[in-house]
C-alpha positions in Angstrom: 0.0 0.0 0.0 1.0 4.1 -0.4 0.5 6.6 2.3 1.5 10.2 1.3 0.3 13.3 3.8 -1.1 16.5 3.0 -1.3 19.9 5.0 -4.1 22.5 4.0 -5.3 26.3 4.8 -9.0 27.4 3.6 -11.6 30.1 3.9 -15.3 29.6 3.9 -18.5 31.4 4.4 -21.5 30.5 7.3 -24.3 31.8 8.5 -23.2 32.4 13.0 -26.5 34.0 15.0 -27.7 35.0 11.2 -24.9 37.1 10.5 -22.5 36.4 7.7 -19.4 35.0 8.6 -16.3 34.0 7.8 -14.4 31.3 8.2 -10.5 30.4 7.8 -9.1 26.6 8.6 -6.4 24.4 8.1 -5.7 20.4 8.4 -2.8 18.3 8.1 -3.3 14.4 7.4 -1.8 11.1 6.8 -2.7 9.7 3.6 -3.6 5.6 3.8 -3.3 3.9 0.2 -4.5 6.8 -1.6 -8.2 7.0 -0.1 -8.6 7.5 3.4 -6.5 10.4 5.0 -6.7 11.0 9.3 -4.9 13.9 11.2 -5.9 17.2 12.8 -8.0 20.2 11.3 -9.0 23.3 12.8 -11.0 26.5 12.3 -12.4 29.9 13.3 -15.0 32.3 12.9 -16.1 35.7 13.3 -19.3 37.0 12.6 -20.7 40.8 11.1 -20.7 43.1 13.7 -23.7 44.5 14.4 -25.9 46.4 17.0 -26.8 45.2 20.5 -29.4 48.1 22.5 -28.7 46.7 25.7 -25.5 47.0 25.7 -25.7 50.1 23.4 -22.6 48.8 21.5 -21.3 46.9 18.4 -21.2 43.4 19.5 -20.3 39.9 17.7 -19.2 36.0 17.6 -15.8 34.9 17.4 -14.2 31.8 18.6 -12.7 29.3 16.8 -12.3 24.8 17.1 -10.5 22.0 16.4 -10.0 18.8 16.9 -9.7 15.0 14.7 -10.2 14.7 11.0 -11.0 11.4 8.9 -11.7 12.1 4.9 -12.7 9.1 2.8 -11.5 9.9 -0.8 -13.5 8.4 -3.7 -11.8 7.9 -6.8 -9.1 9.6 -5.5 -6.9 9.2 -8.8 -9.7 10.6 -10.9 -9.0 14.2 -11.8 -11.9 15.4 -10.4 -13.4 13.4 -7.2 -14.9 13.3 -3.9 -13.6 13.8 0.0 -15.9 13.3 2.7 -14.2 15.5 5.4 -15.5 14.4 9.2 -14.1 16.7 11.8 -15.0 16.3 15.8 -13.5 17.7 19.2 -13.8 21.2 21.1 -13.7 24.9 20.7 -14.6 28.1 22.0 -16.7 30.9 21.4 -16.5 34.9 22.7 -19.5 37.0 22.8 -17.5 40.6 22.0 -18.5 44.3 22.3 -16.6 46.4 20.5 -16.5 50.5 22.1 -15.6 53.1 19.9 -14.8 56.1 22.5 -17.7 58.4 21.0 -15.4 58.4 17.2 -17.1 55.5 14.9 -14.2 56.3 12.2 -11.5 55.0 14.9 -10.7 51.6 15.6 -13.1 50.2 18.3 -11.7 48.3 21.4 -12.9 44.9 21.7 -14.3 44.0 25.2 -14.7 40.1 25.6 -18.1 39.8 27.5 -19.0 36.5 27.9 -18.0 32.8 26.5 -18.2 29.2 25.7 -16.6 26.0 25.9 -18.3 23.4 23.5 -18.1 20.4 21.3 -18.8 19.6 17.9 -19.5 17.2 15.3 -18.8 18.7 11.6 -18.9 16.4 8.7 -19.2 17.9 5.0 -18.2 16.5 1.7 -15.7 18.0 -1.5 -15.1 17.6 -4.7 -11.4 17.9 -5.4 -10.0 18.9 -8.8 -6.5 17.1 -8.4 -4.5 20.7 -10.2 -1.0 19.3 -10.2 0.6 16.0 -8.7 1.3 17.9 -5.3 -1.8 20.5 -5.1 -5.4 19.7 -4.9 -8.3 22.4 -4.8 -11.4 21.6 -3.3 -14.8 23.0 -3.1 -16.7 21.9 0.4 -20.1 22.0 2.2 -19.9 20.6 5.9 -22.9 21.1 8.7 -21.6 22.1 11.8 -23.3 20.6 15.1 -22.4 21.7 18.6 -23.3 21.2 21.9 -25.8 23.9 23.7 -24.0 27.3 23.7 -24.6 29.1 27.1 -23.6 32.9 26.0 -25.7 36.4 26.8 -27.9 37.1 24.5 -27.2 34.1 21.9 -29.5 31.0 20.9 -27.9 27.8 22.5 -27.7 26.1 18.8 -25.8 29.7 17.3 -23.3 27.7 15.8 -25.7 24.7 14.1 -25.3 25.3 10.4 -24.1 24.9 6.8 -20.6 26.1 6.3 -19.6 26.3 2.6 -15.8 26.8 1.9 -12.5 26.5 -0.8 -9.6 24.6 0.3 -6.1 24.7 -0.9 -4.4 20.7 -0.5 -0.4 20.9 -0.9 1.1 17.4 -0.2 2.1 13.9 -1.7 -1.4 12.2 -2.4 
């Protein structure tokens, strides 16, 4: 059998407390005869800022988690082909208000006000265009499930929901 490893960075878009958001991770795996790959991935998130009238401040979600990776490859030889990316393990979450000093044209100070250990569960599924023999680009959708988020002023499923992303793949596959 082959084994081969790959290390990857990516950015992606989600939908945290319905707010845009974006979203920036990266993995590194072991490779197992081509079609099954197991390591480490990780990724955070920030949210639009936005209002909050009880506070009377700019507030938003930023936090970020990590944690074990297995990604069944289908057809991994094929130049264009799937990845089933299943991520689980723990993260964090900060509920921030962000003060401008009376000037909204300066840059605010970020005042952390509450957060949130949790869990997760996030599997998704890419197709991967294999671009040369050591680079792979791959277009994802993965559905993020967490344990019940505790913060002020936040719904305890906040982070539930679809994350869509593109994925940059440099390694020997």
């Amino acid at each position: 059998y082959t084994q081969g490893g790959y290390g990857a960075f990516g950015a992606g878009y989600s939908m945290i407390d319905d707010m845009d958001a974006f979203v920036v991770s990266g993995r590194a795996a072991w490779i197992v005869g081509h079609s099954l790959a197991i390591g480490v991935a990780g990724s955070g998130f920030i949210n639009d800022i936005h209002y909050n009238p009880v506070l009377d401040d700019d507030v938003n979600l930023n936090g970020g988690y990590g944690g074990i990776l297995v990604e069944p490859i289908i057809f991994p030889k094929a130049p264009v082909h799937l990845a089933f990316p299943i991520t689980a393990g723990a993260g964090g979450i900060a509920y921030t208000r962000i003060s401008y000093n009376g000037d909204p044209w300066e840059y605010g100070t970020a005042f952390v006000e509450d957060t949130e250990a949790f869990l997760f569960f996030e599997p998704g599924v890419e197709m991967e265009l294999n671009v040369l023999k050591f680079f792979r680009l791959a277009l994802g959708m993965s559905y993020r499930m967490t344990t019940n988020i505790e913060l002020y002023d936040t719904n305890p499923d906040v982070l539930n929901g679809i994350t869509t992303s593109l994925t940059f793949k440099f390694g020997k596959f």
